[in-house]
Gaussian input, Z-matrix of N, CA and C with variables (Angstrom, degrees):
# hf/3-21g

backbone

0 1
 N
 C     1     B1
 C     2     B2     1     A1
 N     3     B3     2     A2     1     D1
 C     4     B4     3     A3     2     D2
 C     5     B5     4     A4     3     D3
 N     6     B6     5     A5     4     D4
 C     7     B7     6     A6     5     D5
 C     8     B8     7     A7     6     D6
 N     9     B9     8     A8     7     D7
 C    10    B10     9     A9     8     D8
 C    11    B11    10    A10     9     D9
 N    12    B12    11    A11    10    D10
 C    13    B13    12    A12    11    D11
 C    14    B14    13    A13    12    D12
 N    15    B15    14    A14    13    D13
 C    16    B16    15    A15    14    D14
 C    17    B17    16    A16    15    D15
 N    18    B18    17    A17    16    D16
 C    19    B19    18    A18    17    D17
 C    20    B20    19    A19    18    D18
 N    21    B21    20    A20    19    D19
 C    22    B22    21    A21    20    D20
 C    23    B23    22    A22    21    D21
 N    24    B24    23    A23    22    D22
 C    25    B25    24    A24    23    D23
 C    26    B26    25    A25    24    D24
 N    27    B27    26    A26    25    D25
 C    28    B28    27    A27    26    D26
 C    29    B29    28    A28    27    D27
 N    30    B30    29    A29    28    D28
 C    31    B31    30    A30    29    D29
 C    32    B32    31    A31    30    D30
 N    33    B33    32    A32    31    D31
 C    34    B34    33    A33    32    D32
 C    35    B35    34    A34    33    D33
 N    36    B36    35    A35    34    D34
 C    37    B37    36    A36    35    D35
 C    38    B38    37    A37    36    D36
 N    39    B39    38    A38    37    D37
 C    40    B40    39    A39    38    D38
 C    41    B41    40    A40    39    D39
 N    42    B42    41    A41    40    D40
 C    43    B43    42    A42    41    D41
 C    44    B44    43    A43    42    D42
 N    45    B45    44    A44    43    D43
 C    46    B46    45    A45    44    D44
 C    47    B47    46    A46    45    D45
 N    48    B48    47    A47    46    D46
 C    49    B49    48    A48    47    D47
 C    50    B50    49    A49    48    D48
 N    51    B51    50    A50    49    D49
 C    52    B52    51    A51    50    D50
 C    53    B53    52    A52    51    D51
 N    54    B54    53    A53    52    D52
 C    55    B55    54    A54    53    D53
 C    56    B56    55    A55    54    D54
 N    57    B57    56    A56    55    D55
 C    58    B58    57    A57    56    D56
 C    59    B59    58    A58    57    D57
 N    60    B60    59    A59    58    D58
 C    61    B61    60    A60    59    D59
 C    62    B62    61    A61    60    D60
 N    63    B63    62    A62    61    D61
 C    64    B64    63    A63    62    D62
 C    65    B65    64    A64    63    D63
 N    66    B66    65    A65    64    D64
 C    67    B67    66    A66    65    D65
 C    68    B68    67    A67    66    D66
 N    69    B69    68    A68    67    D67
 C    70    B70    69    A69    68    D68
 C    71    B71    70    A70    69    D69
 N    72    B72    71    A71    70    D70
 C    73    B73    72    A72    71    D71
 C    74    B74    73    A73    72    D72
 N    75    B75    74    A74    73    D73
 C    76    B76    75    A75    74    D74
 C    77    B77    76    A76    75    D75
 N    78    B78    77    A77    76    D76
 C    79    B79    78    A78    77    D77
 C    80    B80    79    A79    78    D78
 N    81    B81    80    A80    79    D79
 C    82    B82    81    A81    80    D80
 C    83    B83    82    A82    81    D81
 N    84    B84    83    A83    82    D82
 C    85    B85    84    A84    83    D83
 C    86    B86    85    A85    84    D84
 N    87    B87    86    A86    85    D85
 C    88    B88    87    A87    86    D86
 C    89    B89    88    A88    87    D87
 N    90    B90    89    A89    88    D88
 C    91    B91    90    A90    89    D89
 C    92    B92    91    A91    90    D90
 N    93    B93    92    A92    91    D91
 C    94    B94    93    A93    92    D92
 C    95    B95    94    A94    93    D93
 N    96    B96    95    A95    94    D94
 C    97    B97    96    A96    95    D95
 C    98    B98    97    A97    96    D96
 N    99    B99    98    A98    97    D97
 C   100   B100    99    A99    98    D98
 C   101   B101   100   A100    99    D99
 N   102   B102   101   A101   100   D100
 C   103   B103   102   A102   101   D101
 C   104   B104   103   A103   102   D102
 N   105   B105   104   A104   103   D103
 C   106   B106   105   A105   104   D104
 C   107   B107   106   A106   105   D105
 N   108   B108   107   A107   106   D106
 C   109   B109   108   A108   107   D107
 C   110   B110   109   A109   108   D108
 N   111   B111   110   A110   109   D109
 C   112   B112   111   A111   110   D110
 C   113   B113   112   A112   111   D111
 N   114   B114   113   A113   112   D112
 C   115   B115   114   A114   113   D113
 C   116   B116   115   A115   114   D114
 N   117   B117   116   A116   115   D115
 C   118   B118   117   A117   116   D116
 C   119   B119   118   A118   117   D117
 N   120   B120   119   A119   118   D118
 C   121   B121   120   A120   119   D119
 C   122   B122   121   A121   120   D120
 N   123   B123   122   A122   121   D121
 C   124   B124   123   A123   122   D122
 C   125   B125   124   A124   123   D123
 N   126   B126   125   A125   124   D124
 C   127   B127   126   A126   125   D125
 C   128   B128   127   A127   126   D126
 N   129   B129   128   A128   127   D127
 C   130   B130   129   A129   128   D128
 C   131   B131   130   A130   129   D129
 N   132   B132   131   A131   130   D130
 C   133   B133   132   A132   131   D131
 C   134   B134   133   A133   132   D132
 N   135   B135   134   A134   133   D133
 C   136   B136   135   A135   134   D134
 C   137   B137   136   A136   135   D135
 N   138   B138   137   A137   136   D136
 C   139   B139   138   A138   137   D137
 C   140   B140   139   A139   138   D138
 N   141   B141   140   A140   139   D139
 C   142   B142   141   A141   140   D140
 C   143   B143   142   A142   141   D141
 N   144   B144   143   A143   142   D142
 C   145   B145   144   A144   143   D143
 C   146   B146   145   A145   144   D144
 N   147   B147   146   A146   145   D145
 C   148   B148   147   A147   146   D146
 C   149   B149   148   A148   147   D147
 N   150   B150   149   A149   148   D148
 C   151   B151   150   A150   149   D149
 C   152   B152   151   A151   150   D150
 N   153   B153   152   A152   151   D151
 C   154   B154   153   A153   152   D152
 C   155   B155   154   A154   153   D153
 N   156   B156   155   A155   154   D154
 C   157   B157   156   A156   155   D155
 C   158   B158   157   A157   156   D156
 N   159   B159   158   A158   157   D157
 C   160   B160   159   A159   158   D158
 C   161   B161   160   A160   159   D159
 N   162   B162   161   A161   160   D160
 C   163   B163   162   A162   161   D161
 C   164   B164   163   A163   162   D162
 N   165   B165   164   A164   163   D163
 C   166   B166   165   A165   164   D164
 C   167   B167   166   A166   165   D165
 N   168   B168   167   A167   166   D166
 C   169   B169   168   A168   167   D167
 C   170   B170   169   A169   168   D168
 N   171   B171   170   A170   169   D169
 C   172   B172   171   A171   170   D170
 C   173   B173   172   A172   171   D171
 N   174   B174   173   A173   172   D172
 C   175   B175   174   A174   173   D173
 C   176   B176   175   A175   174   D174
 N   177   B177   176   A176   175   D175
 C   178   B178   177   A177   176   D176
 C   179   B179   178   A178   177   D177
 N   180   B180   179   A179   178   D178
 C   181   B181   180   A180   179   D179
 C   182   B182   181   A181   180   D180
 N   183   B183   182   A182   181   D181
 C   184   B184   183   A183   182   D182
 C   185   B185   184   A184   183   D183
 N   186   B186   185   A185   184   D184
 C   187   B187   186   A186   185   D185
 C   188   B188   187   A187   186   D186
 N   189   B189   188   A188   187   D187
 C   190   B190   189   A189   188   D188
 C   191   B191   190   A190   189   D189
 N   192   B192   191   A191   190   D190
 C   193   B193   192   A192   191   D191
 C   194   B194   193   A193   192   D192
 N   195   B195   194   A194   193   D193
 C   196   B196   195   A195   194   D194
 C   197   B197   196   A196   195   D195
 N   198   B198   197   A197   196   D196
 C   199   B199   198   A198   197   D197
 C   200   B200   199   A199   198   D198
 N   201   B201   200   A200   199   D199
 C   202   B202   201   A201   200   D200
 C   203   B203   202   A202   201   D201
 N   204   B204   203   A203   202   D202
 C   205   B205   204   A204   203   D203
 C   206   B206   205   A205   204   D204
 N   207   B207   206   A206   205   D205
 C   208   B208   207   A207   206   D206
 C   209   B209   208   A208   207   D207
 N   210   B210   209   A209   208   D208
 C   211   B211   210   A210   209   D209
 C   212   B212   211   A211   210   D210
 N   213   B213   212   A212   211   D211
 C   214   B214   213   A213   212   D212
 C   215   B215   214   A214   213   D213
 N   216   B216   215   A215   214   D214
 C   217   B217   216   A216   215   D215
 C   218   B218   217   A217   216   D216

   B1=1.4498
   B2=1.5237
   B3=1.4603
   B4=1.6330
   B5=1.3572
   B6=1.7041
   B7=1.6811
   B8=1.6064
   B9=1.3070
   B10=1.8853
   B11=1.3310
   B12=1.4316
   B13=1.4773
   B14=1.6729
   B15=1.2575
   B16=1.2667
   B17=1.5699
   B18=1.2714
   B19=1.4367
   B20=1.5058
   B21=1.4568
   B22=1.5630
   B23=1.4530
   B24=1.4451
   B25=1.3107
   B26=1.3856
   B27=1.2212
   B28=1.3138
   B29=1.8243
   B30=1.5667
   B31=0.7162
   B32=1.5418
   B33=1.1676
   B34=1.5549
   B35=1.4239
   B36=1.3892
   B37=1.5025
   B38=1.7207
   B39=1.2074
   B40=1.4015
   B41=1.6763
   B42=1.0681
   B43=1.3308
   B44=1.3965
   B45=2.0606
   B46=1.8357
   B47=1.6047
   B48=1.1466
   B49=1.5651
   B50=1.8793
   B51=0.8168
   B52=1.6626
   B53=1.6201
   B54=1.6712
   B55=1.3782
   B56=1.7791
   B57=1.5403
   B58=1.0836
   B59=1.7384
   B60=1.6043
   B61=1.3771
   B62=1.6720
   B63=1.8846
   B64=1.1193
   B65=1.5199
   B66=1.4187
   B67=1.6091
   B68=1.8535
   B69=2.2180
   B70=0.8837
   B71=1.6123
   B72=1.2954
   B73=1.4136
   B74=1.5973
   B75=1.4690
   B76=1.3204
   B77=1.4577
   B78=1.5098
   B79=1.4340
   B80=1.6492
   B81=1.2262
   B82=1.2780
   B83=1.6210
   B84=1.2587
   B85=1.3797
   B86=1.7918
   B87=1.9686
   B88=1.0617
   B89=2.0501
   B90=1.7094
   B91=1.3344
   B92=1.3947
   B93=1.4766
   B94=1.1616
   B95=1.2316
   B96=1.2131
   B97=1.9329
   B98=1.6570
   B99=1.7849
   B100=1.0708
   B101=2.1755
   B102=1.4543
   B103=1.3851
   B104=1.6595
   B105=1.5340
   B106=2.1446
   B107=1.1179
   B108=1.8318
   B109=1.9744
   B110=1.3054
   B111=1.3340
   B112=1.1879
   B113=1.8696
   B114=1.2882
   B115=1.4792
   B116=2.0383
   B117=1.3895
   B118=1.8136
   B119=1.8517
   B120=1.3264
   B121=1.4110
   B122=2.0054
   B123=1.3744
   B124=1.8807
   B125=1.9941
   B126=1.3992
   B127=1.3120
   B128=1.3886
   B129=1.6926
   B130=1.6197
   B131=1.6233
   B132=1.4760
   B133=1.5018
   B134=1.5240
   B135=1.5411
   B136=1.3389
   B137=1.7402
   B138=1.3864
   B139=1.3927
   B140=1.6327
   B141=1.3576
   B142=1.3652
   B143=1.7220
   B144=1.5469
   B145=1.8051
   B146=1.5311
   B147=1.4293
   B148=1.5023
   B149=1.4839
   B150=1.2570
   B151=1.3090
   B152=1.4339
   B153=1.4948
   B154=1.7702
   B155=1.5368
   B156=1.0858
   B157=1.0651
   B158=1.4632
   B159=1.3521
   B160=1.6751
   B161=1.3019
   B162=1.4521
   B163=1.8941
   B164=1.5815
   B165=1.6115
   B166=1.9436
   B167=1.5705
   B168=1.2301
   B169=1.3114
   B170=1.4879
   B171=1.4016
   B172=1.6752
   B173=1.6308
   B174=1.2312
   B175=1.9893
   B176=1.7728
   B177=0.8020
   B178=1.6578
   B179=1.6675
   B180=1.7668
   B181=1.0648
   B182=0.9565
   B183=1.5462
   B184=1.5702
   B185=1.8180
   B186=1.2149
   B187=1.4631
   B188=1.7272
   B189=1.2483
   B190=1.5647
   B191=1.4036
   B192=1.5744
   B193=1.5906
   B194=1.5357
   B195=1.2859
   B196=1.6376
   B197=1.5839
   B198=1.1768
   B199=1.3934
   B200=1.7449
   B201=1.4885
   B202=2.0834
   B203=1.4184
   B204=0.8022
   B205=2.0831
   B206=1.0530
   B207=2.1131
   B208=0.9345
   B209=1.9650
   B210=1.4724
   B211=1.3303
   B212=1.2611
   B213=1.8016
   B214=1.4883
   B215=1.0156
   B216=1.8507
   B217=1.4052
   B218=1.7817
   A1=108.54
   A2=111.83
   A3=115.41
   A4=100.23
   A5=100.63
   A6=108.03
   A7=102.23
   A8=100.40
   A9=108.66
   A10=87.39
   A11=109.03
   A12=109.17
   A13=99.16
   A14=131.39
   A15=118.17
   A16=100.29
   A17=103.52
   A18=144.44
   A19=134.58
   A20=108.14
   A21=99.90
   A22=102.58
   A23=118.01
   A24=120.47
   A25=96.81
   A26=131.10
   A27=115.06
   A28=127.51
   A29=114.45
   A30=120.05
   A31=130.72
   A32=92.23
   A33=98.78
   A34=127.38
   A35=106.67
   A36=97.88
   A37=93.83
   A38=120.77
   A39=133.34
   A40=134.47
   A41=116.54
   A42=124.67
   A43=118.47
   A44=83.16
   A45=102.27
   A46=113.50
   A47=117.87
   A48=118.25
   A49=108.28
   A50=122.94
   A51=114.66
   A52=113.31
   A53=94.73
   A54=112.82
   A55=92.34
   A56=106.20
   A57=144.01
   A58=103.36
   A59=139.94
   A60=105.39
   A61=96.85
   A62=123.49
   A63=110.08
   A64=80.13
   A65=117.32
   A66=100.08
   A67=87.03
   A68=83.67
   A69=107.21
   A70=130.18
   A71=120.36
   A72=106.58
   A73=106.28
   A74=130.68
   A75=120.31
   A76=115.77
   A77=120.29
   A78=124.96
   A79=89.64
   A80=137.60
   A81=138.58
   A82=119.59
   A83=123.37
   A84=126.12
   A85=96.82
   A86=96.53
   A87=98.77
   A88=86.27
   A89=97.83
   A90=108.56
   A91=108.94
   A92=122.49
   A93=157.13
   A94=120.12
   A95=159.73
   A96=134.26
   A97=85.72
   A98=118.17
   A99=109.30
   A100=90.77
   A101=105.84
   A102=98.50
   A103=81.97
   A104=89.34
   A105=113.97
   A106=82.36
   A107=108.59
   A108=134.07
   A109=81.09
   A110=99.37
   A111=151.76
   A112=97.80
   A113=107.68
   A114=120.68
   A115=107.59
   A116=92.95
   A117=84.29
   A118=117.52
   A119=101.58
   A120=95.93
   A121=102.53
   A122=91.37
   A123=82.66
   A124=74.20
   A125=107.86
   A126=131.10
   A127=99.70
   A128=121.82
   A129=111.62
   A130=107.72
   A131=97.95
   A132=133.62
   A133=80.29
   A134=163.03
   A135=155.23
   A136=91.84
   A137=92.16
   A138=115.40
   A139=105.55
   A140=139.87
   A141=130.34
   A142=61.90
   A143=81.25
   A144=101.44
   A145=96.90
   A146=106.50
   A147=136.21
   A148=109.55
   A149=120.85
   A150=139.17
   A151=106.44
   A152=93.35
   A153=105.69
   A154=127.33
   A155=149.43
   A156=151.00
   A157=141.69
   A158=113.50
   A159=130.74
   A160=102.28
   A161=98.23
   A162=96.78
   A163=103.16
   A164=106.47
   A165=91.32
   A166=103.48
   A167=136.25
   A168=128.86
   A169=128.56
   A170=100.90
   A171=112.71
   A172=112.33
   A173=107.13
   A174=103.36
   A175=86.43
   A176=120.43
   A177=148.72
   A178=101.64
   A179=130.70
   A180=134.30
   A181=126.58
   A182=108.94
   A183=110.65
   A184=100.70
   A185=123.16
   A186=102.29
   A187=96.61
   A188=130.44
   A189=114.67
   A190=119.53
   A191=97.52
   A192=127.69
   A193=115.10
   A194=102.64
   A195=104.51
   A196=130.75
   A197=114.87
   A198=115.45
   A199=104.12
   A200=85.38
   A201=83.03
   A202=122.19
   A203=93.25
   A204=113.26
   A205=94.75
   A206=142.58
   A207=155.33
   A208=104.29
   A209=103.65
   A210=117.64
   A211=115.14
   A212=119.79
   A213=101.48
   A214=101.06
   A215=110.47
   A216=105.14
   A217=121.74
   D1=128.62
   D2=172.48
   D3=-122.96
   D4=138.14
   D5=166.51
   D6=-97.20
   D7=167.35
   D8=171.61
   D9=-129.94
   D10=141.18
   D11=176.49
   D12=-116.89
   D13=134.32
   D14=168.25
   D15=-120.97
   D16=162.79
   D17=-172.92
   D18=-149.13
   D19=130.69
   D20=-165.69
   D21=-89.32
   D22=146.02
   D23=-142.58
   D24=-96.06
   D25=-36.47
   D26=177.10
   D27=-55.45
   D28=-18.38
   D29=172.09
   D30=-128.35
   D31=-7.31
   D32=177.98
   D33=74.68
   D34=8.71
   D35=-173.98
   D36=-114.76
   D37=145.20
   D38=166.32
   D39=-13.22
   D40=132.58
   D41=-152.47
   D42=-146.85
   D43=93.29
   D44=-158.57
   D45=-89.60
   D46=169.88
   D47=-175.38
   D48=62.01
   D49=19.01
   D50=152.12
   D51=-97.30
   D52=158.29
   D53=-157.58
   D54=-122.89
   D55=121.72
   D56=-126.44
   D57=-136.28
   D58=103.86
   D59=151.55
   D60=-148.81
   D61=-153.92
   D62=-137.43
   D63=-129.83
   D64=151.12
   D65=159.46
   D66=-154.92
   D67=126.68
   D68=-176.27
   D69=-60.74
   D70=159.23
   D71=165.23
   D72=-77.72
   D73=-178.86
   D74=172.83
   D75=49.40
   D76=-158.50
   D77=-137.66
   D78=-102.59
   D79=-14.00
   D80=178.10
   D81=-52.34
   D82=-12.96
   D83=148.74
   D84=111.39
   D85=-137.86
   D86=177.92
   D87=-153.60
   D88=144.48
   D89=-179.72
   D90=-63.15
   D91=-174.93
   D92=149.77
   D93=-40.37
   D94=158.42
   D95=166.06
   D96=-96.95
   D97=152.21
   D98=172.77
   D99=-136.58
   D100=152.98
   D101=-161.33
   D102=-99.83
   D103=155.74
   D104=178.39
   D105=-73.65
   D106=148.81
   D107=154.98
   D108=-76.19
   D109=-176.42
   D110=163.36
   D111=-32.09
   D112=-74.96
   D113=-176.14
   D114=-57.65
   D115=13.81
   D116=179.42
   D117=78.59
   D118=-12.85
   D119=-158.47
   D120=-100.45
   D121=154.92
   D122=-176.07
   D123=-142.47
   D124=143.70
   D125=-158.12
   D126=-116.01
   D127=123.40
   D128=161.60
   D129=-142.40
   D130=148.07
   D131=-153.90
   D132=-73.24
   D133=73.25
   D134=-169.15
   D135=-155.25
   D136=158.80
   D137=-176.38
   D138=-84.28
   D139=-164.59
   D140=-158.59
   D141=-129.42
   D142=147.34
   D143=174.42
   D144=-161.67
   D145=-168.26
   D146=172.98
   D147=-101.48
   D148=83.76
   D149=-165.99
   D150=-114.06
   D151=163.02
   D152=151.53
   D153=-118.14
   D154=118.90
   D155=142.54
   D156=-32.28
   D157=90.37
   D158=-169.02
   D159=-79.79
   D160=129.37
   D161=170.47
   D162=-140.53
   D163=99.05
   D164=-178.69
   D165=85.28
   D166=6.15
   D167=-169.52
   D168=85.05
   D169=4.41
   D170=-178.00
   D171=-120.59
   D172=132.28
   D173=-167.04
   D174=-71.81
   D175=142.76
   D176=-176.01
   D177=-116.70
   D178=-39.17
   D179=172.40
   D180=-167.51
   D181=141.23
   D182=-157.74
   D183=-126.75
   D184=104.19
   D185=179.89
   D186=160.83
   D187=-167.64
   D188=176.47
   D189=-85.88
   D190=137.88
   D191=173.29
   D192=-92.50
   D193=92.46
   D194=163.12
   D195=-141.83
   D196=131.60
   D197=-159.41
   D198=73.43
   D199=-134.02
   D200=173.69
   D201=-105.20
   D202=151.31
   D203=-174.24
   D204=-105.05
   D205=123.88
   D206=124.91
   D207=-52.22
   D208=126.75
   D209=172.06
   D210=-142.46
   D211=134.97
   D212=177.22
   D213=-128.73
   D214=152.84
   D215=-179.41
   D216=-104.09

């Protein structure tokens, strides 16, 4: 399981209701979109890989996902 946490960058504090998903490196595809709580964070059932991080339609991060990913938008 990897979380993505996003955050709006000017301020740093958490950044709820964005739509969020994962796209793998290699043949592992691309996730589900899952929307941030309150706490910024949107949670997926995926193994730790070499991913990118979608936030809103814009890669936010490209490189390894494990455990949690801090992202700001």
């Amino acid at each position: 399981m990897v979380t993505v946490k996003v955050g709006w960058q000017s301020s740093g504090s958490a950044a709820d209701n964005q739509r969020v998903l994962l796209s793998f490196d290699g043949l592992r595809g691309v996730t589900g979109s899952a929307i941030t709580d309150r706490n910024g964070e949107a949670p997926f059932d995926a193994a730790p890989g070499s991913d990118k991080a979608i936030v809103n339609g814009t890669t936010r991060h490209h490189g390894r996902i494990e455990g949690r990913v801090m992202v700001y938008i």
